[in-house]
C-alpha positions in Angstrom: -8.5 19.5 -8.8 -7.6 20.1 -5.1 -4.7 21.5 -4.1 -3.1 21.7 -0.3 -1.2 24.8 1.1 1.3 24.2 4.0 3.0 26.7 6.3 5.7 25.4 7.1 7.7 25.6 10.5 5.1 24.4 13.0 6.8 21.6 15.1 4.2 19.0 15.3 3.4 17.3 18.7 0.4 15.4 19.9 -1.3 11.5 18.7 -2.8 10.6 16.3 -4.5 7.2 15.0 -3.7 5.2 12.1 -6.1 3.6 9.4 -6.5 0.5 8.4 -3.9 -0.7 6.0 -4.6 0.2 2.0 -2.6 -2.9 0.2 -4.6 -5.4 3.0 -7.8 -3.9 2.8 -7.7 -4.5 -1.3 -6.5 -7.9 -1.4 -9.3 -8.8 1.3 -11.8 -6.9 -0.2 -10.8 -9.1 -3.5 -11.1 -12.3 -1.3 -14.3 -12.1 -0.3 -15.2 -13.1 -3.8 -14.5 -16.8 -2.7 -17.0 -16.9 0.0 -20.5 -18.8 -0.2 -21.4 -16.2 2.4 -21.6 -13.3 3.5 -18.6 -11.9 4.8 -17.7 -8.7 7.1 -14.1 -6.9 6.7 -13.8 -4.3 9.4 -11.5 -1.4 9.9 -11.0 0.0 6.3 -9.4 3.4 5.6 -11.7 5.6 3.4 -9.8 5.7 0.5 -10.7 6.3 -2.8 -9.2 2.7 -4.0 -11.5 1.5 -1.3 -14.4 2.8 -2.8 -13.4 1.9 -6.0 -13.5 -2.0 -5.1 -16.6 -2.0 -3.6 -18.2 0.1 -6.6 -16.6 -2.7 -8.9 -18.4 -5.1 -6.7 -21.5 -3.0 -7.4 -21.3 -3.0 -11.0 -20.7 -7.0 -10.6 -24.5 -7.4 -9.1 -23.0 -7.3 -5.2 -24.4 -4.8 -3.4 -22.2 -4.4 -0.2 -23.8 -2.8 2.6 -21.2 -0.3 4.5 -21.8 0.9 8.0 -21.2 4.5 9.6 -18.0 3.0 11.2 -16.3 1.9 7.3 -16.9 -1.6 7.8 -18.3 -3.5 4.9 -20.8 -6.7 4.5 -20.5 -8.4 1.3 -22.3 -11.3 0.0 -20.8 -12.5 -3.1 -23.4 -15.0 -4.0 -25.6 -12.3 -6.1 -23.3 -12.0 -8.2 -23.8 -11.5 -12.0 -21.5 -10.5 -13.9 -17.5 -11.6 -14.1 -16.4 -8.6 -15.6 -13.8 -5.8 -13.9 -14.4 -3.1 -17.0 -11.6 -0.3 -17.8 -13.4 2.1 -16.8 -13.5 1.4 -13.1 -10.3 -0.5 -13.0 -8.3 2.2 -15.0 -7.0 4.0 -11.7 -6.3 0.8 -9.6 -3.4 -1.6 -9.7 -5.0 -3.9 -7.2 -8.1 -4.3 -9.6 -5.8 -7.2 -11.0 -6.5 -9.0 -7.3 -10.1 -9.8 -8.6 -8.8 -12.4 -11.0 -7.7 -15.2 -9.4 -10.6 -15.7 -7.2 -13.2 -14.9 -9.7 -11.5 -17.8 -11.5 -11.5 -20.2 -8.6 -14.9 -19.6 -7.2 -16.9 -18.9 -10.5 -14.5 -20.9 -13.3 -13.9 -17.7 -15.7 -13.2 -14.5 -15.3 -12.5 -11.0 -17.5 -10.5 -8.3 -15.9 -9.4 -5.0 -17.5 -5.3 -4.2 -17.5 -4.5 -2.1 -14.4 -3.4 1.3 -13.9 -2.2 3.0 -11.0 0.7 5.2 -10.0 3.3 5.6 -12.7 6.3 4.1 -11.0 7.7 1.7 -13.5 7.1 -1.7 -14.9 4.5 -4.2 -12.5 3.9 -6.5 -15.1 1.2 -8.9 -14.8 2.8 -11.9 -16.1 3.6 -13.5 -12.8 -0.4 -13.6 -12.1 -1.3 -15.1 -15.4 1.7 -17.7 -15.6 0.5 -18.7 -11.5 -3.3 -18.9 -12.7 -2.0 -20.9 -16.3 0.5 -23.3 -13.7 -3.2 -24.5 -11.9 -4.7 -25.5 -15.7 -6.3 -22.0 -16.3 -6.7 -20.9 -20.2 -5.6 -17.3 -20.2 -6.2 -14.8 -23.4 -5.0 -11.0 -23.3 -6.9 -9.4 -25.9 -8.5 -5.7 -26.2 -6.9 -5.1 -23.1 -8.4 -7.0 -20.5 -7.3 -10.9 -19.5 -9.7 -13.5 -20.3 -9.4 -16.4 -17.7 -11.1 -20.0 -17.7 -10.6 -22.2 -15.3 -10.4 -26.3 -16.7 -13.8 -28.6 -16.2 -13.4 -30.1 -12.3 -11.7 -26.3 -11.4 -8.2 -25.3 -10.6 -5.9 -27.7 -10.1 -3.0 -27.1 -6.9 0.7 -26.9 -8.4 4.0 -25.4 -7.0 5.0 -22.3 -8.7 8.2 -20.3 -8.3 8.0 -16.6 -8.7 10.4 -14.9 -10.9 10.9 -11.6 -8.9 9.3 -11.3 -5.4 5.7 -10.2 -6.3 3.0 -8.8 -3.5 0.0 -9.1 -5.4 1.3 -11.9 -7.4 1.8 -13.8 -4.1 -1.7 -12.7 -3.1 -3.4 -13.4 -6.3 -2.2 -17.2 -6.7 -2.9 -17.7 -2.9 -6.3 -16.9 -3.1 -7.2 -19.1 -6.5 -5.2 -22.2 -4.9 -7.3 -21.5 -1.6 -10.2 -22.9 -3.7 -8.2 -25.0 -5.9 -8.2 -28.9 -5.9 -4.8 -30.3 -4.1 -2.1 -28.6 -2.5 -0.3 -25.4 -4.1 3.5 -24.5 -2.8 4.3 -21.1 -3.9 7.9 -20.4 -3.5 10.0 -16.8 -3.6 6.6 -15.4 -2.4 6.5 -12.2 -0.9 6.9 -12.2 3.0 4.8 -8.5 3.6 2.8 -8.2 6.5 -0.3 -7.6 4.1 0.5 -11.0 2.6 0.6 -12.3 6.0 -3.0 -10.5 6.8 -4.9 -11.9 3.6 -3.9 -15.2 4.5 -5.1 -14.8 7.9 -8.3 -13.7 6.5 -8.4 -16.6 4.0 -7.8 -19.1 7.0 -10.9 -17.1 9.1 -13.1 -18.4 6.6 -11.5 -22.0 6.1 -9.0 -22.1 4.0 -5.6 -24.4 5.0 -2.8 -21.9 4.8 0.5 -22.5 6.2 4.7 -20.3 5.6 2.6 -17.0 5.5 5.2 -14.5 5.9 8.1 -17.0 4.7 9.4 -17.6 1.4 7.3 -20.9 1.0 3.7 -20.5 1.4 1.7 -23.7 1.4 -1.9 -24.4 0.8 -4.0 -27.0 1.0 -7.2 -26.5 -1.5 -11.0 -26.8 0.0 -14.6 -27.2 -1.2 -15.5 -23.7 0.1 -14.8 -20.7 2.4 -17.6 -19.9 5.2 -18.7 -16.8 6.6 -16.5 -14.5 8.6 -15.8 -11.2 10.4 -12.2 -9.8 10.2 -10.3 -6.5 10.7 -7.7 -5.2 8.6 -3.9 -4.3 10.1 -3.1 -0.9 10.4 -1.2 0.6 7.4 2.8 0.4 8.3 3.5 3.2 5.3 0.8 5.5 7.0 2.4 5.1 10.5 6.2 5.6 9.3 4.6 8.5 7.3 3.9 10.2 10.2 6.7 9.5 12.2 8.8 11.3 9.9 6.9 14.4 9.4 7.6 14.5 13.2 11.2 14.1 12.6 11.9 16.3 10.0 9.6 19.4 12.6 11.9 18.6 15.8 8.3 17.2 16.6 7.0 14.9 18.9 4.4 12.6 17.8 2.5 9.2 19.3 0.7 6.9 16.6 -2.0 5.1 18.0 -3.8 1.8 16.7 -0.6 0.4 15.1 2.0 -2.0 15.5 5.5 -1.9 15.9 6.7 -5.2 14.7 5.4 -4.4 11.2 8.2 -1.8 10.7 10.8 -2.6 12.4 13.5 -1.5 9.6 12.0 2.2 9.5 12.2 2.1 13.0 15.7 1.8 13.1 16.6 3.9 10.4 14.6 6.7 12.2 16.6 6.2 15.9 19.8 6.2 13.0 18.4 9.9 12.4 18.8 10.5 15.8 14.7 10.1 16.9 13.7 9.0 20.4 11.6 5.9 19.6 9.2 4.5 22.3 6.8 1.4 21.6 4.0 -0.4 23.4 1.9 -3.1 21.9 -0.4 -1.1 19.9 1.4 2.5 19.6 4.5 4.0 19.0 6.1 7.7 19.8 8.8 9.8 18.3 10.6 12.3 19.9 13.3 14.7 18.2 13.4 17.2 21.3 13.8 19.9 19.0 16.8 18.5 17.0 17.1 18.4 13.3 17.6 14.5 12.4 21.0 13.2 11.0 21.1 11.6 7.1 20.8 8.1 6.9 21.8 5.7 4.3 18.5 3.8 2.6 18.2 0.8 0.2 15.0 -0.5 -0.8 14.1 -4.0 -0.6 11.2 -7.0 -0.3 10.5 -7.7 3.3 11.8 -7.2 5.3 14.1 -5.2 4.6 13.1 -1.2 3.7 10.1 -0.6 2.1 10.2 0.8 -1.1 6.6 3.0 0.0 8.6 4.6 2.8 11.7 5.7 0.3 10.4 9.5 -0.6 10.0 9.7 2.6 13.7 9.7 3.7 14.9 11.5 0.4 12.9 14.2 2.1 14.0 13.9 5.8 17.8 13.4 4.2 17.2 16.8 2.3 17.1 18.8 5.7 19.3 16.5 8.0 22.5 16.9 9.4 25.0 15.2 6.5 24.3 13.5 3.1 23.1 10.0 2.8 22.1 7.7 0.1 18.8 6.5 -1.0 19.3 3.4 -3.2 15.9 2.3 -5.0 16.1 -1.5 -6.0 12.3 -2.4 -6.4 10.8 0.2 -8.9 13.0 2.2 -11.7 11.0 4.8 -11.9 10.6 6.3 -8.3 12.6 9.7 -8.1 10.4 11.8 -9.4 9.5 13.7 -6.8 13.1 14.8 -6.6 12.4 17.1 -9.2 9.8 18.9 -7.4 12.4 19.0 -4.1 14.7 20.8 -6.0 12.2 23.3 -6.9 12.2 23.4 -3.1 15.7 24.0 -2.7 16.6 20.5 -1.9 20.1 19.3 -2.8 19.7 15.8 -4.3 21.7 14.2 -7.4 20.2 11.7 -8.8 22.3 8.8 -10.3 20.7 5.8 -12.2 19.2 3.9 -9.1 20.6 6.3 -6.4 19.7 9.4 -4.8 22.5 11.1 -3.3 21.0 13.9 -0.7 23.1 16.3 1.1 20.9 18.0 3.7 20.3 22.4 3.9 19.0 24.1 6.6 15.9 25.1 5.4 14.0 24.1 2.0 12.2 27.2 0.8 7.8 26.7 0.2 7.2 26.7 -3.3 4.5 25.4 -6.0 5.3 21.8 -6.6 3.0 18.9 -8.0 2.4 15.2 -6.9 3.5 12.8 -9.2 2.6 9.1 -7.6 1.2 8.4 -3.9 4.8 8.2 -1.8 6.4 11.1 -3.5 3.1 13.1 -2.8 3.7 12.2 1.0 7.4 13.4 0.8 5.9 16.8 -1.1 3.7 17.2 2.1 6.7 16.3 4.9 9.3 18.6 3.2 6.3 21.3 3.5 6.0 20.9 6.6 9.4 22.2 7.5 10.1 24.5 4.9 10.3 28.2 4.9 6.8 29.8 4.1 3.9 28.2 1.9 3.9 25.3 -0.3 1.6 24.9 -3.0 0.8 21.2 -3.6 -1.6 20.4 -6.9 -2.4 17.1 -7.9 -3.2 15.3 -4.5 -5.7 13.5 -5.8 -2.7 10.7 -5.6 -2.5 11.6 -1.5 -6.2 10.6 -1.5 -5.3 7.6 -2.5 -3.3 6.2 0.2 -4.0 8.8 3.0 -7.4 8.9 4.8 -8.0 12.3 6.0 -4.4 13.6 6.0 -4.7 17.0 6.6 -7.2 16.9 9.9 -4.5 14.6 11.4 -1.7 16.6 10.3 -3.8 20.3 12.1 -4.4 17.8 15.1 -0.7 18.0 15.1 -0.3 21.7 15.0 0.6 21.3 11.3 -0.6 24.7 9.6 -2.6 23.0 6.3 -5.5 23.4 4.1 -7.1 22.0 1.0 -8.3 23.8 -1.6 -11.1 23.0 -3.7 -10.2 22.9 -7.1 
């Protein structure tokens, strides 16, 4: 397994740009299941989830064809097999994303129980209810769900969401893209990546409107056509780095991003006492040198604080000026990586759904291990600025969500390397 050793203390200062986004690119990738066509999604991040889709796709009779440049052609109508098996799936909660248009475009569909990152309950009830609400027969057995859609196909409905679900959203509004009548899906999630699959959807024909609200409507057609279409630039990438700049004194420009996409990390990061300049498609950080200031966090749906960006802050709180609270309200199992900043010297009590952090002068490097995708990042920020070499093993989660982390963090002056395992 690879490991990364960081030297901590380097300020980091220069640009960098960001990938596509991870939680679009999926849901897309998954969407191009409902074309008659062949479809072209540009601007994906190399990510092993990424390659995971498109290998599912393989083992599903598609053979996408993936230029030097990442982006990918697929042509869903060689299809030949409706089966997501385990053993691809076993590693990927967005395998689950598969369903619903499987079930719309070709009537049934079998799909493995996800993993993923072990950050508490996702349950995938929301999905099969939705699917069940539009006249689909759903078995769980053997651990995979077994969906039929009724004779004619899927049938529109409204359907209220329980809890505000992403890939529940995402799921349903793909099948009722295809499905016969209009669909109203209420409660549904308002994310940016929500916002971006339903652009796609429309590219290719579908009648989408309240993208990005709490009421998304659509209007089911016949088919979806051809299309070309780039993926947003990841938001958690971006606010990633703009707080490994903050936590060095550091000064660092983003490029290939947008600023309207995380707004609320924005202004939590001027609350830290960060210089914040935008333009349309960039945005720069400046600390001139000065150790940020703790900030009070709570997690929320959109758009509000994203729960991906809360690591983050515990470890920007844990060498600020001040303590400050991290309240977690989305997953109840996301403060694990406080255990491994302790081994770091960070002082952090942790009380049912709330971090308390008070900030040190300087963590100390030490071994510490990667435990889901965001707490890796916050391993890798609190590195940065610690005192002598951190040890980071398990970043197999990093590769994950992060395309190429540590050549953009050296183009940054940051002092890392990967070890093969």
């Amino acid at each position: 397994m690879d490991k990364l050793i960081i030297t901590g203390g380097a300020r980091l200062d220069g640009e960098i740009r960001i990938s596509g986004a991870k939680n679009s690119a999926l849901p897309i990738l998954a969407a191009t299941l409902l074309c008659d066509g062949p479809v072209t999604v540009a601007n994906l991040p190399h990510l092993h989830d990424i390659t995971t889709m498109i290998e599912l796709f393989g083992r599903m009779g598609i053979e996408p064809v993936i230029d030097e440049k990442l982006s990918v052609e697929i042509d869903p109508r060689t299809i030949k097999t409706l089966i997501a098996p385990y053993e691809l799936v076993k590693t990927m909660r967005a395998s689950i994303l598969v369903l619903g248009p499987m079930v719309a475009r070709f009537g049934e569909a079998e799909v493995a129980l996800p993993g993923g990152c072990a950050i508490g309950s996702r349950p995938v009830d929301l999905h099969i209810r939705g699917l069940e609400a539009m006249g689909a027969t759903i078995d769980v057995e053997g651990g995979y769900i077994k969906a039929k859609a009724p004779e004619g196909g899927l049938r529109g409905a409204n359907f209220f969401f329980d809890t505000v679900s992403v890939t529940g959203t995402e799921n349903i509004m793909m099948a009722a893209a295809l499905a016969n009548g209009r669909s109203v899906l209420q409660n549904a999630a308002r994310e940016p990546e929500v916002v971006d699959l339903a652009n796609f959807l429309i590219a290719m024909g579908a009648k989408i409107s309240g993208a990005g609200t709490d009421t998304i409507t659509i209007e089911g057609v016949k088919r979806l056509h051809s299309a070309t279409y780039k993926v947003m630039p990841d938001r958690i990438e971006t606010g990633t780095y703009l707080v490994a700049a903050a936590v060095t004194g550091g000064r660092v420009k983003v490029k290939d991003t947008d600023p309207t996409i995380l707004e609320s990390v924005l202004e939590k990061l001027k609350e830290a006492g960060a210089e914040i300049t935008t333009g349309e498609d960039w945005i720069e950080l400046n600390m001139h040198g000065k150790r940020p200031k703790a900030v009070n966090v709570r997690t929320a749906p959109y758009p509000a604080f994203p729960t991906d960006m809360q690591a983050q802050f515990i470890s920007l709180n844990a060498i600020a000026e001040g303590t400050g609270a991290v309240i977690e309200t989305i997953f109840e199992n996301r403060f694990m990586h406080v255990y491994e900043l302790h081994r770091m010297g960070a002082k952090i009590q942790v009380e049912g759904n709330t971090a308390i952090v008070t900030g040190i002068d300087k963590l100390k490097g030490a071994p510490v291990m990667a435990t889901d995708l965001r707490a890796s990042a916050s391993l890798v920020i609190s590195a940065l600025c610690a005192e002598g070499d951190t040890l980071i093993d398990r970043i197999y989660h990093i590769d994950r969500g992060y395309e190429c982390i540590e050549e953009k963090l050296q183009m940054l002056g940051a002092k890392i390397r990967r070890v093969p395992g």
